[in-house]
DOKEVEX-9482 format. One record per residue (C-alpha): x, y, z negated. Coordinates in Angstrom, 3 decimals. Layout:
REM DOKEVEX-9482
PT         X         Y         Z
PT         X         Y         Z
...
END
This chain:
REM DOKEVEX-9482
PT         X         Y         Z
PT   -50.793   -28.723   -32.656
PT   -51.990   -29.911   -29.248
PT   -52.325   -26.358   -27.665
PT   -49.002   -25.558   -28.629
PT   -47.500   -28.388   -26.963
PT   -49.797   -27.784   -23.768
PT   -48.392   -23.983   -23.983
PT   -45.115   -25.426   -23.419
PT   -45.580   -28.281   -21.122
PT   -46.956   -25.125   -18.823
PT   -44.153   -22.895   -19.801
PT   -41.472   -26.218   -18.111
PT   -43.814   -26.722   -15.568
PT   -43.636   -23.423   -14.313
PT   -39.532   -23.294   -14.420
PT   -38.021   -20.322   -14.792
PT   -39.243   -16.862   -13.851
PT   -40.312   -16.023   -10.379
PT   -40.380   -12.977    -8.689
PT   -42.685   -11.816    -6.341
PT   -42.151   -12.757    -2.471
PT   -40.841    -9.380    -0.616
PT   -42.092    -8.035     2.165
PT   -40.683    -5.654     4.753
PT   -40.676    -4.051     7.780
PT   -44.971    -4.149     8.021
PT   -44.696    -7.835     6.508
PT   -42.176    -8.964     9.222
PT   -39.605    -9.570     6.985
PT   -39.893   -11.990     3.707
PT   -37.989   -13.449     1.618
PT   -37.598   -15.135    -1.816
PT   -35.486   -13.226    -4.315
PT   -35.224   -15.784    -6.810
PT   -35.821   -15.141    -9.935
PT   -32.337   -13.832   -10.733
PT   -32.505   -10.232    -8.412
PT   -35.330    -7.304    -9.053
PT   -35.898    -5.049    -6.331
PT   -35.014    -0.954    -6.746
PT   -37.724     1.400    -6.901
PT   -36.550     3.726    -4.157
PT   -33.548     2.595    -1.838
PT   -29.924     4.048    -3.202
PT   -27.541     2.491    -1.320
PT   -28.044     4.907     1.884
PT   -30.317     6.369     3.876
PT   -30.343     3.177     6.487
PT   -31.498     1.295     3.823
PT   -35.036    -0.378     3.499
PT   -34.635    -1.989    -0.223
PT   -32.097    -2.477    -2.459
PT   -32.131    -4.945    -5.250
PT   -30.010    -5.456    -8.575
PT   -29.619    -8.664   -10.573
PT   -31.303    -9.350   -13.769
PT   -28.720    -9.896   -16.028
PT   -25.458   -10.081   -14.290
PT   -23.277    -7.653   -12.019
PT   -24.820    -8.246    -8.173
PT   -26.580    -6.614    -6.271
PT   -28.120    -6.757    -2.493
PT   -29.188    -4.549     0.621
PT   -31.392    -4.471     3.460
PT   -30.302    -2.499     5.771
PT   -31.767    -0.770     9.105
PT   -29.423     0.535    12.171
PT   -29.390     3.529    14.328
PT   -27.039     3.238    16.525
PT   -28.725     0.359    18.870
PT   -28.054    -3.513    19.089
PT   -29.328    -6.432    21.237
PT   -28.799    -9.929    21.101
PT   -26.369   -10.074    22.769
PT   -23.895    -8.095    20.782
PT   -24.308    -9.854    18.162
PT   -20.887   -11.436    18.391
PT   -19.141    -8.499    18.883
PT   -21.035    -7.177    15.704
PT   -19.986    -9.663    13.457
PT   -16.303    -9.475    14.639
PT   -15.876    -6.284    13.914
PT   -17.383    -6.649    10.300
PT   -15.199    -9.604    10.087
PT   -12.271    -7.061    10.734
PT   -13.470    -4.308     9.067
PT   -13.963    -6.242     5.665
PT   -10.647    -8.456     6.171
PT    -8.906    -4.813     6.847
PT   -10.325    -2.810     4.389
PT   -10.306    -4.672     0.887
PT    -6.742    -3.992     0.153
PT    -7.361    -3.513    -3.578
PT    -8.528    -7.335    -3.436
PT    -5.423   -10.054    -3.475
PT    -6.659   -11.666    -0.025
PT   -10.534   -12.487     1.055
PT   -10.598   -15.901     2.154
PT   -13.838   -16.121     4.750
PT   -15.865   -18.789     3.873
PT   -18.427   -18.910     7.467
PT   -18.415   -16.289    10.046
PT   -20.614   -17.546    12.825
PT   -23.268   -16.850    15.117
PT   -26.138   -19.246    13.737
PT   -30.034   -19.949    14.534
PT   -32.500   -19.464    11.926
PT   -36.277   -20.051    13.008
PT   -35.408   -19.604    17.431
PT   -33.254   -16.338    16.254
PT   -29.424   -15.396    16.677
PT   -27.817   -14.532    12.916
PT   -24.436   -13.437    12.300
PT   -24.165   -15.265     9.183
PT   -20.730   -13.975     7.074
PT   -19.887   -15.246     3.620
PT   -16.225   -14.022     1.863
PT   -15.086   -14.917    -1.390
PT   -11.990   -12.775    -2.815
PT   -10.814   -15.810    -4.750
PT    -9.279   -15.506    -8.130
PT    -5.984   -16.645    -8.988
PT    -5.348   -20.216    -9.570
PT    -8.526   -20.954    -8.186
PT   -10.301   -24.476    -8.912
PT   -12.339   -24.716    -5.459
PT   -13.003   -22.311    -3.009
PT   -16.402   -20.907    -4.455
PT   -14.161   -19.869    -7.357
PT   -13.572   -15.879    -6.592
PT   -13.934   -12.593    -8.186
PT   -16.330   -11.528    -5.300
PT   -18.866   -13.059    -3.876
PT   -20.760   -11.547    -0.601
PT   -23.108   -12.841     2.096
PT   -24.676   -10.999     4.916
PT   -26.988   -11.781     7.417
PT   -27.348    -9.678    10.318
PT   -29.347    -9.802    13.105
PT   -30.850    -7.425    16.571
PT   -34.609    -6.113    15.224
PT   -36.339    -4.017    17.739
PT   -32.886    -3.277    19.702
PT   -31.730    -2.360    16.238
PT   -29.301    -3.997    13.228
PT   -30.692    -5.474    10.189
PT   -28.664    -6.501     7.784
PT   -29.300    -8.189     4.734
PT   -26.120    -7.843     2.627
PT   -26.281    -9.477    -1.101
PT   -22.994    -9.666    -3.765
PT   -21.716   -11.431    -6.646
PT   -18.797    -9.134    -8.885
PT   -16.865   -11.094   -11.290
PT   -18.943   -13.601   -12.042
PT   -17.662   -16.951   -12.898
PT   -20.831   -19.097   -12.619
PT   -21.314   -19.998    -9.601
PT   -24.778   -20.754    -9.970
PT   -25.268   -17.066    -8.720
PT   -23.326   -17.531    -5.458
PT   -25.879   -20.517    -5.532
PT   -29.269   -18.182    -6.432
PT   -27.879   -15.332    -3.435
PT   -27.502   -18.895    -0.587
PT   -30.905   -19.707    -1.915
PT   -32.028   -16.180    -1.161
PT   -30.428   -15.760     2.022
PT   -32.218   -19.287     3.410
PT   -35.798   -18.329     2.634
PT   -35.424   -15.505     4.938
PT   -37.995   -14.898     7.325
PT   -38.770   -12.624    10.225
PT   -41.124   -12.787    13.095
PT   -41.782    -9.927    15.993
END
């Protein structure tokens, strides 16, 4: 009986599952994916992308993606407007997108755009409460974007909104 009940004193002392840490760009890049998103075996969602991941049991998904077209530090601004634009603009077949942040941030000495966006359902109980969910972090890499882009689709709980902010802080890069 005792080694049974040590088996599962380990199993609640572990919590739940964890994934492995992932590392990019020549292990500049980590970060944490929880134990709620796996990553792809080959990147799908284009060919800028580094990784692509998929939740474990619910509909989300996430991207890390890699520009070509050039930006510094200082356009970061002007990046994350645009988005802002872009995404406000072009999600007509959602009722309205209510931004939740849109600002240029600091996360370990470097400029983010940090964007979050719910589409929010209707008769919504707080402002977390949305058919969409999507947060992206985007910052100048080299002279290039990289954006880190991770959703929630229809999902009520938002413990996943929660799991993809938990995600999104344990991001780290270094030069």
């Amino acid at each position: 009986m005792r080694p049974l009940i040590l088996f599962i004193a380990l199993i609640g002392a572990t919590g739940s599952l964890r994934a492995e840490p992932v590392s990019l760009l020549g292990g500049k890049l980590k970060l944490e994916t929880t134990d709620t998103f796996v990553a792809e075996k080959k990147p799908t969602s284009s060919k800028q992308s580094i990784a692509d991941f998929k939740a474990r049991k619910s509909d989300a998904w996430g991207a890390i993606l890699r520009g070509t077209h050039g930006l510094q530090p200082d356009g970061l601004k002007g990046y994350m407007d645009r988005k802002v634009a872009e995404y406000t603009k072009g999600m007509a077949w959602l009722p309205r997108l209510d931004w939740l942040k849109k600002e240029i941030v600091t996360i370990d000495g470097r400029q983010w755009a940090d964007m979050r966006y719910i589409a929010p359902r209707e008769k919504a109980k707080d402002p977390r409460d949305g058919l969409l969910y999507t947060r992206i972090l985007a910052t100048s890499y080299g002279g290039q974007l990289l954006e880190i882009t991770f959703t929630s689709n229809t999902d009520e709980n938002p413990a996943l909104k929660d799991k993809i902010d938990q995600l999104m802080a344990s991001v780290k890069l270094t030069e």
